[in-house]
C-alpha positions in Angstrom: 0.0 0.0 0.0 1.1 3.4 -1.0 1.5 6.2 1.3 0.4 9.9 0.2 3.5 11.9 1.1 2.6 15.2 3.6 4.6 18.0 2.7 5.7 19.8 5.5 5.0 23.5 5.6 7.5 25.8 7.3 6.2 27.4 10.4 7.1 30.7 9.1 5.0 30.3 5.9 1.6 29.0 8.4 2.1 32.2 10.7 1.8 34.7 6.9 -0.6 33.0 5.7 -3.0 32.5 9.2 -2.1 36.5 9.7 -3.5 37.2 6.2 -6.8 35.1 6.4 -7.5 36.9 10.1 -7.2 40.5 8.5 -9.2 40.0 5.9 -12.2 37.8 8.1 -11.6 41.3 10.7 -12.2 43.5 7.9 -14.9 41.8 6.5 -16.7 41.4 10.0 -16.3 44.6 10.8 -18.4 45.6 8.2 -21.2 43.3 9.0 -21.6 43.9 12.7 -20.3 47.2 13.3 -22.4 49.0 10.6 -25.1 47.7 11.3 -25.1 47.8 15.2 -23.8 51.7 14.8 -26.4 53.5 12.2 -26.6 56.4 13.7 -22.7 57.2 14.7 -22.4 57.1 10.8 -25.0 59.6 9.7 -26.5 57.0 7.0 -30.0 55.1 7.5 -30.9 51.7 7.6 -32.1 51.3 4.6 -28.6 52.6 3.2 -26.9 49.9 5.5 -29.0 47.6 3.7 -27.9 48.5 0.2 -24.2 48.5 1.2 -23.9 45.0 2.4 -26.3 43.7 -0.7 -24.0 45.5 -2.9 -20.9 44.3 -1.4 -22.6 40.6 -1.8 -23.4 41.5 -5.6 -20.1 42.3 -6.3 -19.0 39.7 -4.6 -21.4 36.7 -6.8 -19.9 38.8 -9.9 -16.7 38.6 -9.1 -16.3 35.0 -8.2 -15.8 33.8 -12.1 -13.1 36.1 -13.1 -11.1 35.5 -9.6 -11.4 31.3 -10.6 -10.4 31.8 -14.0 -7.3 34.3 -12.7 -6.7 31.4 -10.2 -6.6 28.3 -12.7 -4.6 30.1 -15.0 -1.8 31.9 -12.5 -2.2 29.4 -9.3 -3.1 29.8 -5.9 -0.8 31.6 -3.6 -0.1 35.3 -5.8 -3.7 36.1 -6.3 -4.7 35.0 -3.0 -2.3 37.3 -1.1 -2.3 40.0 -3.6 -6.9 39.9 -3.2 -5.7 39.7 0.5 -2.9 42.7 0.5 -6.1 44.8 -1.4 -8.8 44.1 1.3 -6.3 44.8 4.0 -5.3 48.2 2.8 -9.2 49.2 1.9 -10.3 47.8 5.3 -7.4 50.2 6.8 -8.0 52.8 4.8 -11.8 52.7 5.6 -11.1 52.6 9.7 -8.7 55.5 9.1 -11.4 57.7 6.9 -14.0 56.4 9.7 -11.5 57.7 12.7 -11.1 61.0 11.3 -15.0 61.9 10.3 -15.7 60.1 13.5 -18.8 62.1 15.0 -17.1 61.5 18.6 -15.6 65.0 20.1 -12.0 64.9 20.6 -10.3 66.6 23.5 -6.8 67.8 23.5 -5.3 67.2 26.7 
């Protein structure tokens, strides 16, 4: 009986790649709880909320094709951390815009 060889993954590689995933699963949750929960701290109405989260899982259905496609033809690990590296820096850049319209009064000290 054969045995199905386990290649071993380096340590360092498992830490990149479990740091990448829980960024992006921050970012995304952020924008499903936090929004919702806070309506009124961001000046929009519910029925806005609604239509940003539909819309973000429209363009998420549409984009699913294209992203296989650039997948099967390039391989896994460059689109997956480049998609990754682009939802990191627009959930970043999103909670920096958010901190500095924040309706919350800052005091100097």
């Amino acid at each position: 009986m054969g045995m199905v060889a386990i290649q071993r993954i380096a340590p360092r590689r498992v830490v990149l790649v479990t740091a990448v995933i829980a960024a992006v699963i921050m970012g995304d949750s952020m924008i499903y709880n936090v929004l919702p929960a806070n309506v009124s701290s961001f000046g929009v109405s519910v029925g806005l909320v609604g239509v940003l989260l539909s819309a973000d899982r429209f363009v998420r259905l549409a984009s699913n094709p294209p992203a296989a496609w650039v997948i099967q033809r390039f391989g896994t690990p460059g689109p997956v951390y480049l998609g990754s590296a682009i939802f990191i820096l627009a959930a970043l850049g999103s909670f920096i815009l958010g901190f500095l319209h924040s309706p919350i009064k800052r005091t100097s000290p």
